[in-house]
N, C-alpha and C positions, 0 to 999 in steps of 0.2 A: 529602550524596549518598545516593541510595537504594541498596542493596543487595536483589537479587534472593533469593527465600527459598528457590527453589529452580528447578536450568536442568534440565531434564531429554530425555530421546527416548523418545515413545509408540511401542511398534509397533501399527499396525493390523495385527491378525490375518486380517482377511477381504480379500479383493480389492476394491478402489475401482473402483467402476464411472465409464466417464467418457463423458461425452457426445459423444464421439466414436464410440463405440460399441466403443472397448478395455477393457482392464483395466488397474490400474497393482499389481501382488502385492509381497505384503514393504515397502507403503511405511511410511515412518514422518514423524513430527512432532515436532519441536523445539520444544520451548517455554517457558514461564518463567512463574514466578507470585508473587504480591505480596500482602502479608495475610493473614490465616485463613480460612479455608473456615467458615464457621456450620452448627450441624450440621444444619438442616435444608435444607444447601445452596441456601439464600436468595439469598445475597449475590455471586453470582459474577460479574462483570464482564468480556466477551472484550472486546478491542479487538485491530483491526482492521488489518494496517499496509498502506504503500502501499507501489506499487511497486517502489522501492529499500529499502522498511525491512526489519525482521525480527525477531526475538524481544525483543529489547533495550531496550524502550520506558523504562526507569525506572533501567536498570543500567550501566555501565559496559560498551562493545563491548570482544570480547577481541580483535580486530584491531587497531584502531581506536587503542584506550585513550580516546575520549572519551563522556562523559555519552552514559544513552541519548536515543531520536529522539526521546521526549515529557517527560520527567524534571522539567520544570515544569509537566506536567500529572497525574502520579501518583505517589500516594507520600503517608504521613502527612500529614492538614491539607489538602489540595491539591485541586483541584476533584476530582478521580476517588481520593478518600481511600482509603486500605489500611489506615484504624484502623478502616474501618465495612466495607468491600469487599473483596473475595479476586479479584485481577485475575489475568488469562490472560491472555497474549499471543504467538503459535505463527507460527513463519514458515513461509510457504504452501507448499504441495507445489510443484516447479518452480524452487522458491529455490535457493540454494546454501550457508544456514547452518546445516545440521543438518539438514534435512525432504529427501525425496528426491526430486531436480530431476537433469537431466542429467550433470550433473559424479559423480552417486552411482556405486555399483555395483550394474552389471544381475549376472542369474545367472551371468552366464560369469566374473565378474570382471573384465569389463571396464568402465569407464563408459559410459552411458549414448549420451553425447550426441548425437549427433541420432536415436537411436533414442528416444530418449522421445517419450511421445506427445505428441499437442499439446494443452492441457489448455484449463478454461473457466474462467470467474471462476465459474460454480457449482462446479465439480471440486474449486478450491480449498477452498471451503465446505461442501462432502462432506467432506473431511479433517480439518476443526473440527469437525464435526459426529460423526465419528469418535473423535475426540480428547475429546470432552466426554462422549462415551457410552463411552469408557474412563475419565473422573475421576467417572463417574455425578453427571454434571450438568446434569438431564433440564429446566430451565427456565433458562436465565439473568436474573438482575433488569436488565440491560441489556449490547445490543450497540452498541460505537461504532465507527465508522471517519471517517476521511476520504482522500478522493482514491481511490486502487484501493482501501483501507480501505472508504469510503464505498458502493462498490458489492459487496463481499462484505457488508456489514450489507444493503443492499437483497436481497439476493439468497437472506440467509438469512431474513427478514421473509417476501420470498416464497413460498418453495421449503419451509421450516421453521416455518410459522407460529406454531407453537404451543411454540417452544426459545426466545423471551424477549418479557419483560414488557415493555421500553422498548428505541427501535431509534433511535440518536442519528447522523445523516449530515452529514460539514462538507466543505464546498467538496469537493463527487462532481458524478455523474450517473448518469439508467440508460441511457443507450447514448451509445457514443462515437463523437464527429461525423466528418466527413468528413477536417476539419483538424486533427482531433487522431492520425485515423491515418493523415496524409501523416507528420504530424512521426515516429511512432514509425516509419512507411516507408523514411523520410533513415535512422535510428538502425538500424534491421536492417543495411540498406543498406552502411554505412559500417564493422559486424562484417565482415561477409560479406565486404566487399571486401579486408578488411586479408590479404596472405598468410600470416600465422599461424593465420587461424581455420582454413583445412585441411578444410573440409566439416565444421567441429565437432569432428573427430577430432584435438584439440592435448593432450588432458591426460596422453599418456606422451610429448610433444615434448619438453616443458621449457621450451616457446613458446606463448605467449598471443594474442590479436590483441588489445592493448591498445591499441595503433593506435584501432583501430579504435573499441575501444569505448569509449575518452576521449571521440574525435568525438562517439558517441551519446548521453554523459552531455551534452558541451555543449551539442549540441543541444535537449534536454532539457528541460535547466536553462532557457536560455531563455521557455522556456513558464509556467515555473513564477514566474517573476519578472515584473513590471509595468516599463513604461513609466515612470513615473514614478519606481519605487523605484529601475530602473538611473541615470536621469538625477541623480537626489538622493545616490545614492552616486559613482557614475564619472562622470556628466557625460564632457567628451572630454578629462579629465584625465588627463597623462602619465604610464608609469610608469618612475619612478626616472632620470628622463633630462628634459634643456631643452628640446630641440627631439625634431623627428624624424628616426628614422635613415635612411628613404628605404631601409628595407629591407623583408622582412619578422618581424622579431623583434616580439614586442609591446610595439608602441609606448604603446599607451593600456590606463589600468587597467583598463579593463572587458575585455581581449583575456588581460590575465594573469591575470587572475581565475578565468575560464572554462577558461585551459588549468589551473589549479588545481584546478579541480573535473573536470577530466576522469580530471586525472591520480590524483589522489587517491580517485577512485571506483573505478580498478582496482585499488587495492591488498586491494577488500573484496569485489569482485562477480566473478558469473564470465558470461563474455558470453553464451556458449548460456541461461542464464539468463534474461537480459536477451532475447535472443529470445523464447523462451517466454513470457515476463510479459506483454511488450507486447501480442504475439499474442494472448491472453487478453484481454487491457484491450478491445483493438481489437473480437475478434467479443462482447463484452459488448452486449447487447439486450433490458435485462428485455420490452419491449413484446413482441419477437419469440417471444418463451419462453414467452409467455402467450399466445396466437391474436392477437397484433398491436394488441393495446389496455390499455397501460400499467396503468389502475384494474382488471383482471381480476388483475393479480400479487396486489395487497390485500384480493381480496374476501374477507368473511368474519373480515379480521385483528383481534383484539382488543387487540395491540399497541399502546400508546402512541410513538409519533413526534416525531422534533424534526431538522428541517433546519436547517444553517447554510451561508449563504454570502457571500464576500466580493465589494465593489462594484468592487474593482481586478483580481477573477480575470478574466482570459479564457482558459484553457486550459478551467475548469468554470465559465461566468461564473452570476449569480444566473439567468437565465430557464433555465437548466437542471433548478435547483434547485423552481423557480415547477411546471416541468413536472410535476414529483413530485408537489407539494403538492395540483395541480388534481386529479391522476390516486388520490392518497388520499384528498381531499375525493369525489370521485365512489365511490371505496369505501365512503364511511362511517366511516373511520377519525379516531380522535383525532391530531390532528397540529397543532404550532405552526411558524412559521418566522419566522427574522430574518436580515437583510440588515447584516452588521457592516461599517462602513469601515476601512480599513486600505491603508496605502502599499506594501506586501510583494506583491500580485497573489497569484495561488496558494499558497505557499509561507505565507502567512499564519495558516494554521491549526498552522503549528509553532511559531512566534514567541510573543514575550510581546505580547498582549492580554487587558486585564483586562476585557472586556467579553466578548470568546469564555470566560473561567475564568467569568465565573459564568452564561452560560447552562448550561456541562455542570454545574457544580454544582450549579445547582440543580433539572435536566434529572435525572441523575442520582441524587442524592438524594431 
């Protein structure tokens, strides 16, 4: 098990300007590091996390108690080694594990919640970007992500050209499609509706709308998983019962599965949160950020590049991934890409494959 070297909270001193055209003042950053720092600040490695993750890629959640989100991808030995690299890893402004998102406290000392602003997937990247010019680490040797990860690495390639050497994206995109923001639409939807959320204002209730925001995990989760990988685990295989009850309890594993992960995700996340994220993921557009032609984000990047994506995603299927590659090829930029198989759909860039471990190693290194 890895052991984190050190969890800490940055405060930015300056006000975070957001593309919305607010301020966000007093915010701070959470975050965690892994390895030595080399003293010519060489070696430092941010990674990136996605929309449900947060600082804890390598360490033991203190909610949670299990392994962190990535933990077979760093750490001693491991494709993203901590015996050569000094890893970062910071849960994004709008979170709710330590960095300031809704649930925090505004100046009046009250929370937040629906008074915060509504933030961008670059906001987020202002805040790393903040965070690394408080550890004075003015180049990084590589940025990775995947999923929402994946688009703060695009985003800071873009916007930050010149804060890192190599820019590693697995199963992302740069704008998100039509159908992926009906699904986070269902998942606001289904907060909102539960009467606990209370217009956001529940954190002095002592009530949650967890309701609700199970629903939104499930929904989710669906996306993140393949056709094929549900059928090869739950099939229409019953759970714990012979027949069916001709009710509604869950009758088939794949029904109790999902209420598993709904339920078990509220015990860690906070739903205004979960607002916020998606809304972000949603208006994410690098093409649009750039005068509307995707190869303008990269002009000029002397950045090395490496896309991954998988042939079972359809939430970020490969031709998403293609789009990037065309749009950095027309930059001029150095860029490789590969197309992994794997039965997981989405979700597959968490899992063990030893063919994704050594492209980042050797990406990477």
């Amino acid at each position: 098990m890895n052991k984190a070297a050190a969890s800490n909270i940055y405060d930015i001193l300056d006000d975070l300007p957001l593309d919305s055209g607010q301020v966000l003042t007093g915010a701070q950053i959470a975050y965690e590091t892994y390895g030595e720092l080399a003293a010519d600040r060489s070696n430092a490695v941010l990674i990136c996390h996605a929309l449900t993750g947060d600082q804890y890629v390598a360490s033991n959640h203190p909610i949670t108690g299990k392994p962190g989100w990535w933990e077979r991808m760093v750490g001693p030995g491991k494709p993203i080694d901590t015996d050569c690299h000094h890893v970062i890893c910071a849960n994004v402004i709008g979170s709710c594990m330590g960095s300031t998102g809704p649930a925090s406290e505004a100046s009046d000392g009250a929370a937040y919640a629906m008074r915060f602003p509504v933030i961008t997937i670059r906001d987020m990247v202002r805040g790393l970007m903040a965070l690394l010019d408080g550890l004075k680490i003015e180049r990084l040797h590589t940025v990775v992500g995947g999923s929402m990860g994946g688009m703060q690495a695009l985003s800071l390639a873009a916007n930050w050209p010149e804060r890192a050497e190599r820019v590693l994206v697995i199963a992302s995109t740069a704008r998100h499609s039509a159908q992926n923001i009906a699904f986070h639409e269902v998942g606001r939807q289904a907060i909102m509706a539960d009467p606990a959320w209370a217009d956001g204002d529940y954190y002095a209730s002592g009530a949650s709308p967890d309701n609700g925001l199970a629903v939104a995990r499930m929904a989710a989760h669906i996306t993140y998983l393949s056709e094929e990988g549900l059928t090869e685990k739950f099939g229409r295989r019953l759970q714990n019962r012979k027949s069916k009850s001709f009710g509604f309890d869950a009758d088939f594993q794949v029904e109790s599965y999902l209420r598993y992960q709904g339920s078990g995700f509220t015990q860690r996340f906070d739903a205004n949160s979960y607002l916020y994220i998606t809304r972000a993921m949603d208006y994410f557009d690098l093409a649009e950020e750039h005068g509307g032609k995707l190869a303008n984000a990269f002009h000029g990047t002397s950045a090395r590049f490496c896309l991954v994506s998988f042939d079972t995603d359809w939430l970020y299927p490969t031709a998403e991934s293609r789009h990037i590659v065309h749009a950095l090829n027309a930059a001029g930029a150095k860029v490789s890409f590969v197309e992994l198989s794997a039965p997981n759909g989405h979700d597959s860039f968490l899992l063990e494959h030893e063919q994704l471990d050594r492209v980042v190693q050797g990406f990477v290194e």
